[in-house]
C-alpha positions in Angstrom: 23.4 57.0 180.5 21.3 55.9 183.3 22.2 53.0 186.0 19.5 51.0 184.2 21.2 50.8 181.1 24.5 50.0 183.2 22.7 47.1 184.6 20.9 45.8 181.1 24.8 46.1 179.7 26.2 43.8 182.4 23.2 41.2 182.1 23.2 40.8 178.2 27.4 40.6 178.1 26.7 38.3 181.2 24.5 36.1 178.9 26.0 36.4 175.8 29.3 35.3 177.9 27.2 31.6 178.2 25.3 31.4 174.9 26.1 30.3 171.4 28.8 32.5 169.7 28.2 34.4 166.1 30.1 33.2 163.3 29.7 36.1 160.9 29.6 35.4 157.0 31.2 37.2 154.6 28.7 39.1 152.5 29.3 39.4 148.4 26.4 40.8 146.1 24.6 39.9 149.1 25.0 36.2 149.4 26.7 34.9 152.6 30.4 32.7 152.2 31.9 30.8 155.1 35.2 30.5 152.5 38.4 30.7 154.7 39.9 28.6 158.1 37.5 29.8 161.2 39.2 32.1 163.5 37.4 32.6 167.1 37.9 35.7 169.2 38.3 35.1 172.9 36.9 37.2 175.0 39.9 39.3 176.3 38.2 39.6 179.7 37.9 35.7 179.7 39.8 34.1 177.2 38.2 30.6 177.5 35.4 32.1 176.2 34.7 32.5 171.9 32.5 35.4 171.7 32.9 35.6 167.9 34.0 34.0 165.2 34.5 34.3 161.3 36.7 33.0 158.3 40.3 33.8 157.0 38.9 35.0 153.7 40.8 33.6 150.7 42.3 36.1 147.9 39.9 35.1 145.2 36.9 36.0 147.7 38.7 39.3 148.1 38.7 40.1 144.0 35.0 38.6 144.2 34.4 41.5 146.3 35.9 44.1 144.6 34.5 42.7 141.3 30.8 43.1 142.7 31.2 46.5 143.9 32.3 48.0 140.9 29.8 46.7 139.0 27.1 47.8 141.5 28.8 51.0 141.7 28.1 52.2 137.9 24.6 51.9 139.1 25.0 53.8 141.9 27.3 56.8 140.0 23.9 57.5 138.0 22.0 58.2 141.4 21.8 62.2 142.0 23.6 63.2 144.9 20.3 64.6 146.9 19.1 60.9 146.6 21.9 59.0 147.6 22.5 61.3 150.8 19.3 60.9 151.2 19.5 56.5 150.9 22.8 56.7 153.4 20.4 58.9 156.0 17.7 55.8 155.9 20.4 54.8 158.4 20.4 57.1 161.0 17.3 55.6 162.6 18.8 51.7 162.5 21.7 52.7 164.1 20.0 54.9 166.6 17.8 51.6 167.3 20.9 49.4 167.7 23.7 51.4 169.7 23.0 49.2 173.0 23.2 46.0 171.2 26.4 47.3 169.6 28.1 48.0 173.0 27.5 44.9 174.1 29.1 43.3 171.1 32.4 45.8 171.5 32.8 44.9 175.2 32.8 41.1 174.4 35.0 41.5 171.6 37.3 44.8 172.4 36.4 44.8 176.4 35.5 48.0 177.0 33.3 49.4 179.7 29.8 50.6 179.3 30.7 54.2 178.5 33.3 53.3 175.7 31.5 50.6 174.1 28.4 52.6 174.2 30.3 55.5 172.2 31.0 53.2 169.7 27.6 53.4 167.9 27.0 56.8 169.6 30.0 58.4 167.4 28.5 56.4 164.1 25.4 58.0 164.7 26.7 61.6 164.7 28.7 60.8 161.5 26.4 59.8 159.6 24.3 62.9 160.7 27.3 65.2 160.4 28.1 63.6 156.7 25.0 64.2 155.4 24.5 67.2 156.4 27.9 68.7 155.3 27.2 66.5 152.2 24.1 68.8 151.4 25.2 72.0 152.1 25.5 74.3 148.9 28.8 74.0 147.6 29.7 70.8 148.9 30.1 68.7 145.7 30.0 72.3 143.5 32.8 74.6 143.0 30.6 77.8 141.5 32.7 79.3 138.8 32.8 82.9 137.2 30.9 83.7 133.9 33.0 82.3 131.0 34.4 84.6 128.7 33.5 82.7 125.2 30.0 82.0 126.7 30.3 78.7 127.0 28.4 77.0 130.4 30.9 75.4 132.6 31.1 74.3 136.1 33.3 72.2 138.4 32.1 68.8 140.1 32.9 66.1 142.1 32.4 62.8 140.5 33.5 59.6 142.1 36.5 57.3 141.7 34.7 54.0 141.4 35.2 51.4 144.6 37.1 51.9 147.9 37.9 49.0 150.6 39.0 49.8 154.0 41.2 47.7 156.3 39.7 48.5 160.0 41.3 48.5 163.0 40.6 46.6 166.8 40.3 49.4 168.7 37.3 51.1 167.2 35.8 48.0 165.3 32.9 49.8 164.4 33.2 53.7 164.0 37.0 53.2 161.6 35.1 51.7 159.6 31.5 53.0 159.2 33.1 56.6 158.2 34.5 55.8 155.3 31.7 53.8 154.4 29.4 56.7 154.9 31.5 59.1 153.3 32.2 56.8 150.4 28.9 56.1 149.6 27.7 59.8 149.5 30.5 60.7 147.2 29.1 58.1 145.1 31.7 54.9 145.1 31.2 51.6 146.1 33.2 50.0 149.3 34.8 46.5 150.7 35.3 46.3 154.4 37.5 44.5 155.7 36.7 44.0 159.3 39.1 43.2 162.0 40.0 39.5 163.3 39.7 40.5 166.8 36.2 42.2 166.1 34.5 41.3 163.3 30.6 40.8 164.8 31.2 44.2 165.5 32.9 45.3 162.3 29.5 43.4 160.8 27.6 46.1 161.9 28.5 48.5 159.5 27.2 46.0 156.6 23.8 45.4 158.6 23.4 49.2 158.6 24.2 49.5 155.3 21.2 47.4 154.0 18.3 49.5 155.2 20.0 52.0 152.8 18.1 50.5 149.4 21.4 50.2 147.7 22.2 48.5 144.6 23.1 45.0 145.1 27.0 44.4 145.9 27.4 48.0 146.6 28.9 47.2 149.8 31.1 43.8 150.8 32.3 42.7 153.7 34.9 40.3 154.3 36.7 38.8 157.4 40.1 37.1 158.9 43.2 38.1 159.8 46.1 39.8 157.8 45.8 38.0 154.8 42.6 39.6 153.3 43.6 43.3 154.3 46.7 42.6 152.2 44.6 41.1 149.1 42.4 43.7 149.3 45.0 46.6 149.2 46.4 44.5 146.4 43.1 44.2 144.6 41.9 46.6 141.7 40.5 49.0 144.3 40.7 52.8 142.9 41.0 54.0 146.7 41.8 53.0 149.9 40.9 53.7 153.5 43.5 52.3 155.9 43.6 53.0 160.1 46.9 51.2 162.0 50.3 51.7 162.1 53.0 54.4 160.6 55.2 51.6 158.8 51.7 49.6 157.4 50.0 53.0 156.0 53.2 54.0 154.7 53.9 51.3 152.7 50.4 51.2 151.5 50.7 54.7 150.3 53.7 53.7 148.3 52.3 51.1 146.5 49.4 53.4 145.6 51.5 55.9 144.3 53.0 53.1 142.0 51.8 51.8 138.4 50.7 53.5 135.9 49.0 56.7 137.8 48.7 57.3 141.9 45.7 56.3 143.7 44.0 58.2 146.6 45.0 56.7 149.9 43.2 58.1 153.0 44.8 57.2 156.3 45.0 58.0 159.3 47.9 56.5 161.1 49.5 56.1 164.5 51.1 58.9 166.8 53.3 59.0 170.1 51.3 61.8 171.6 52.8 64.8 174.4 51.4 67.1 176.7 53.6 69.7 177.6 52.8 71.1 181.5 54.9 74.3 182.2 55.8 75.6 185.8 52.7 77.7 186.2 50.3 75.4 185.0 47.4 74.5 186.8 49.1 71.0 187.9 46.0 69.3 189.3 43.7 69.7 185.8 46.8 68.7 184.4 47.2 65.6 186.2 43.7 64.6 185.3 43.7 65.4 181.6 46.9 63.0 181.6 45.6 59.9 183.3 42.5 59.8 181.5 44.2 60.8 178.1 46.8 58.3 179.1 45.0 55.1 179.8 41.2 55.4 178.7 40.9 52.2 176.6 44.4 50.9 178.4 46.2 52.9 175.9 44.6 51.5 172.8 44.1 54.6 171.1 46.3 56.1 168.3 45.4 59.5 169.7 46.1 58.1 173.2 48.7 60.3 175.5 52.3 58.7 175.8 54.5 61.3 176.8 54.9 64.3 179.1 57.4 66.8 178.7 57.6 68.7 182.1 59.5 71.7 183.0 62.3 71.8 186.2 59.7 73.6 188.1 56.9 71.5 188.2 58.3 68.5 187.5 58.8 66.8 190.8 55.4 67.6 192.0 53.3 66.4 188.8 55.0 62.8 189.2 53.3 62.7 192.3 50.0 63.6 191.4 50.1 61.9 188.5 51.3 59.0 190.4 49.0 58.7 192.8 45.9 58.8 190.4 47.5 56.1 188.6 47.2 53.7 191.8 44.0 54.3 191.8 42.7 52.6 188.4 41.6 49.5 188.5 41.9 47.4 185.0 39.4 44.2 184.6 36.5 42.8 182.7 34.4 45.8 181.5 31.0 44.7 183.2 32.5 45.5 186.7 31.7 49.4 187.2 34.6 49.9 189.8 37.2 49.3 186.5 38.6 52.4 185.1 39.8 50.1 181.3 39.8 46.8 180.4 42.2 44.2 179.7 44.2 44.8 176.4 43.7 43.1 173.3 45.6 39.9 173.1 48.7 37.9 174.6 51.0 39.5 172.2 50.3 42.9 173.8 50.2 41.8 177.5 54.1 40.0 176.3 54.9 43.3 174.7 53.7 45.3 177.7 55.8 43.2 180.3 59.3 43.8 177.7 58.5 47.3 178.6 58.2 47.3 181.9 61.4 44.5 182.4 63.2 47.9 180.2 62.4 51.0 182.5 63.3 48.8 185.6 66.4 47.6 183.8 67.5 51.4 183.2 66.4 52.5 186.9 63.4 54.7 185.8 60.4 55.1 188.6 57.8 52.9 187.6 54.5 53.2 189.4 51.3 50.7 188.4 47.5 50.7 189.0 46.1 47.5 189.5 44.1 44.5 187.8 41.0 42.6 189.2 40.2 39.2 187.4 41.8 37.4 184.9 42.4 38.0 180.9 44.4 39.6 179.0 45.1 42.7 181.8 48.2 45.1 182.5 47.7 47.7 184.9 48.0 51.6 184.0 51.6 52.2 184.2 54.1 55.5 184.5 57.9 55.5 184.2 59.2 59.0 185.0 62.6 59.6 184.9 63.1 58.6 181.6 65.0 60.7 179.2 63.2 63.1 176.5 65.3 61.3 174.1 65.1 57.6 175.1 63.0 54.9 173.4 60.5 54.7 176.1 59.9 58.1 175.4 59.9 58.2 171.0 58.1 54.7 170.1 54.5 54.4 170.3 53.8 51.4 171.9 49.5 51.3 171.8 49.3 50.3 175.3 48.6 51.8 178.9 52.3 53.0 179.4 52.8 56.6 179.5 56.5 58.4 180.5 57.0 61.3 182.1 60.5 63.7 181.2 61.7 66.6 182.6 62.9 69.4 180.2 64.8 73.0 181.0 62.1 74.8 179.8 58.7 75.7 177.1 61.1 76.4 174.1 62.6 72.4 174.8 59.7 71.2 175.4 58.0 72.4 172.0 61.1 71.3 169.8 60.8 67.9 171.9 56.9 67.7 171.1 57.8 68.1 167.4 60.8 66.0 167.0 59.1 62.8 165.7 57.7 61.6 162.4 54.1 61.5 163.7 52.2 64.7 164.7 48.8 63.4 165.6 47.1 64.7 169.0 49.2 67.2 171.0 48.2 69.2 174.4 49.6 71.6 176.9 49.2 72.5 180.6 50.1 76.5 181.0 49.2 79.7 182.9 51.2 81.6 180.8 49.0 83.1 177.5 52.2 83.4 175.4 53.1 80.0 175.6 49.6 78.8 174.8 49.9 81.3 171.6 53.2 79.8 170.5 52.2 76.4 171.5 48.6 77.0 169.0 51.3 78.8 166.0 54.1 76.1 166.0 53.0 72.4 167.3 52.9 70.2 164.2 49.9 67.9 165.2 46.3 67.6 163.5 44.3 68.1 166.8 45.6 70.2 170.0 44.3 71.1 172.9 44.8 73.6 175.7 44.5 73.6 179.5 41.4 71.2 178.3 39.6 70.2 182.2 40.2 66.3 181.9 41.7 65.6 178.2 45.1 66.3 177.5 45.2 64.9 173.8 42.3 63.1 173.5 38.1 63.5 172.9 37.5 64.4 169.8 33.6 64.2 168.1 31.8 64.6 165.3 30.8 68.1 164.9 32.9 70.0 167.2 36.2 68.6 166.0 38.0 66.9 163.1 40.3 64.7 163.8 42.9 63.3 161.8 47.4 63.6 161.9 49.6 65.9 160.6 53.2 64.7 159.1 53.5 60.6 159.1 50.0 60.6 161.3 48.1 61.5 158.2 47.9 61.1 154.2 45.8 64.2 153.3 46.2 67.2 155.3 42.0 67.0 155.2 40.5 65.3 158.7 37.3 63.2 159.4 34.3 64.1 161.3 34.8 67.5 159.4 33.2 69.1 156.4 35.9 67.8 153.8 36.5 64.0 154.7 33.6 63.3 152.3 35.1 65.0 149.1 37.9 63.2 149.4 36.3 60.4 147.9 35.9 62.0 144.7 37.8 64.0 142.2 37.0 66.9 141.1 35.9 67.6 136.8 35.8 70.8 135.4 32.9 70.3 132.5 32.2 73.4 129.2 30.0 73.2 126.4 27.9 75.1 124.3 25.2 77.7 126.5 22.3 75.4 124.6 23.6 72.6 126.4 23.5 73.7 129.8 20.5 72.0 130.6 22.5 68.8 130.4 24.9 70.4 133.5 23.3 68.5 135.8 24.8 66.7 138.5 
């Protein structure tokens, strides 16, 4: 990125900051609705600005939604799978086109810097050139079977389950959801996204991307508001669901699914309280860095954010103080200001749940050391709390903010079963010199993504292409991670197909 994209950034959120909001429709067989109470969005960065707006929309919207896309989507079933990889790819240009306009809409809406809110579109791009490609590779959608021994022609497909919706989340308003979208539509279904209240200009996107994709009409919906639609919609007569957020939310959702009268597919990817374990002959310096950025990159608003370290006697003392003193020097305020390392956090609620948490580790006597904030909004600074017991809550909840605690442990073998005593398993890294570790570490940590004395991320930077990503254990519904090769066939089933050899002309797929 060069300094004159930085400074076109600052002077569109600059203007946008003193213009005319958005208030963004919902979109049903391609007819705007303004159905619903109006909820703004505040900038976080200045809350007495509305950068945003759209409607709480009502349950029968919801079904309206779902109702279009299924009938749309018997249109789109018949489409061969080489042309509808080829429709979704009509998108890869428009999205290309749009990514700076997209990061401005993220920093008023999420507040993060340039480089963050720039990666938003920049990571839809690559999946929806990763998805097709791994779409059309040979084998992708056909499982080639052996010679049967009647002489009948047979073969194994994947066909798809009719209409998904998703339920996004804040923190990556635009990228949670255009994936399932993407992956959705190649496989053949229809979807319903439902945005998120504190982003839905930028949830939008992924409908205005959408259209340059010639698909049937209703295909894809979009609706808007607060909880109230994402829990119509998971209520609705959906055949799958995409959900990004919390353990206890996804969980519940999955059991619903599995109720009635047969289980539906649920894909989600759910929250994590993330370690790094640094042993006493780790490099501590490249460890200290991978922490604080893996720590408090997007103030801690990342479900694959770091949260805890688990240190050994030997090296504990000294990585609190390096770790410490790179955490005075972030700075948290409004994105546009380049000397910021995050931005503010989401909303009031999370500034009020931040300050419980601080008012907790000083209650207890644990070493609490800050960054600072410049400006005003809804910022916390970048806070450690060492001291604090392997064991204690600090140290087990996930609290999806910039808070990260530091524990010291006897030794590796602790520090692994530590790392893997929790319900979640989604990111995991370790600091070590010593190869043996780093083997055992690789052989028994139960996360979906891991990383190894990795030079500046300790749990975090994963990309389409060169990683899945995606949680093991209460993380995770699947065991089969985005970004990769199978994210896409997991919106469709697979059907085994025989009939007579004369008929194998109609084995088409």
């Amino acid at each position: 990125m060069t300094n004159e994209a930085q400074q076109a950034f600052v002077a569109n959120v600059t203007e946008r900051r003193k213009g005319a909001h958005p208030t963004v429709p919902h979109i049903i067989a391609g007819v705007e609705y303004y159905d619903g109470p109006l909820i703004e969005r505040r900038d976080p960065s200045h809350p007495d600005v509305i950068v945003s707006a759209c409607h709480d929309a009502p349950d029968e919207l919801v079904h309206k939604a779902v109702e279009a896309s299924r009938k749309a989507q018997k249109e789109w079933a018949r489409v061969p799978l080489a042309e509808r990889i080829e429709r979704v790819s009509r998108a890869i240009p428009y999205i290309e086109a749009h990514i700076e306009e997209w990061a401005v809409r993220v920093a008023l809406e999420i507040a993060k810097p340039y480089a963050g809110s720039r990666a938003e579109g920049a990571e839809v791009l690559d999946i929806a050139k990763f998805s097709t490609k791994y779409a059309s590779a040979p084998g992708a959608f056909e499982d080639a079977r052996e010679t049967d021994p009647a002489g009948f022609a047979n073969d194994s497909v994947l066909r798809p389950y009719g209409v998904f919706g998703m339920v996004t989340p804040f923190n990556y308003p635009i990228v949670q959801a255009a994936g399932p979208t993407i992956a959705a539509l190649i496989a053949g279904n229809g979807m319903v996204v439902k945005t998120a209240a504190d982003g839905p200009w930028s949830g939008h996107a992924v409908y205005e991307f959408c259209e340059v994709m010639n698909l049937p009409v209703g295909l894809v919906n979009i609706i808007h508001g607060a909880d109230g639609p994402g829990r119509a919609l998971v209520a609705s007569d959906l055949d799958g669901i995409c959900f990004t957020g919390s353990v206890a939310v996804g969980r519940s959702i999955i059991r619903d699914y599995a109720a009635g009268p047969y289980s539906r597919p649920v894909i989600a990817e759910m929250g994590g309280k993330n370690p790094v374990i640094v042993t006493d002959d780790a490099d501590l310096e490249e460890a200290a860095k991978g922490i604080v950025f893996s720590a408090f990159d997007m103030s801690g608003q990342k479900c694959s954010a770091l949260s805890r370290v688990l240190v050994t006697q030997g090296a504990h003392d000294r990585l609190v103080e390096l770790v410490s003193e790179r955490v005075k020097e972030l700075k948290n305020g409004d994105p546009i200001d380049p000397t910021v390392f995050a931005g503010p956090v989401v909303s009031p609620e999370a500034v009020d749940r931040y300050n419980k948490i601080v008012d907790v580790a000083n209650s207890a006597g644990f070493r609490v050391e800050t960054g600072s904030t410049k400006g005003e909004g809804y910022l916390v600074p970048a806070t450690v709390i060492s001291g604090v017991p392997a064991a204690h809550d600090l140290a087990t909840v996930e609290h999806f903010l910039p808070v990260l605690t530091i524990s010291e442990v006897p030794d590796f073998e602790t520090a692994l079963s530590v790392a893997n005593d929790t319900d979640m398993g989604l990111t995991a890294g370790i600091y070590t010199g010593d190869l043996n570790e780093a083997r055992t570490f690789l052989a028994e940590v139960e996360a979906g993504c891991v990383d190894v004395n990795v030079p500046g991320h300790a749990t975090t930077g994963w990309w389409p292409g060169p990683q899945t990503f995606g949680g093991w254990k209460g993380s995770g519904s699947t065991g089969k991670q985005a970004l990769g090769k199978w994210y896409v066939g997991q919106f469709a089933r697979q059907q085994a197909r025989k009939l007579p050899r004369e008929l194998e002309h109609l084995l088409t797929y």
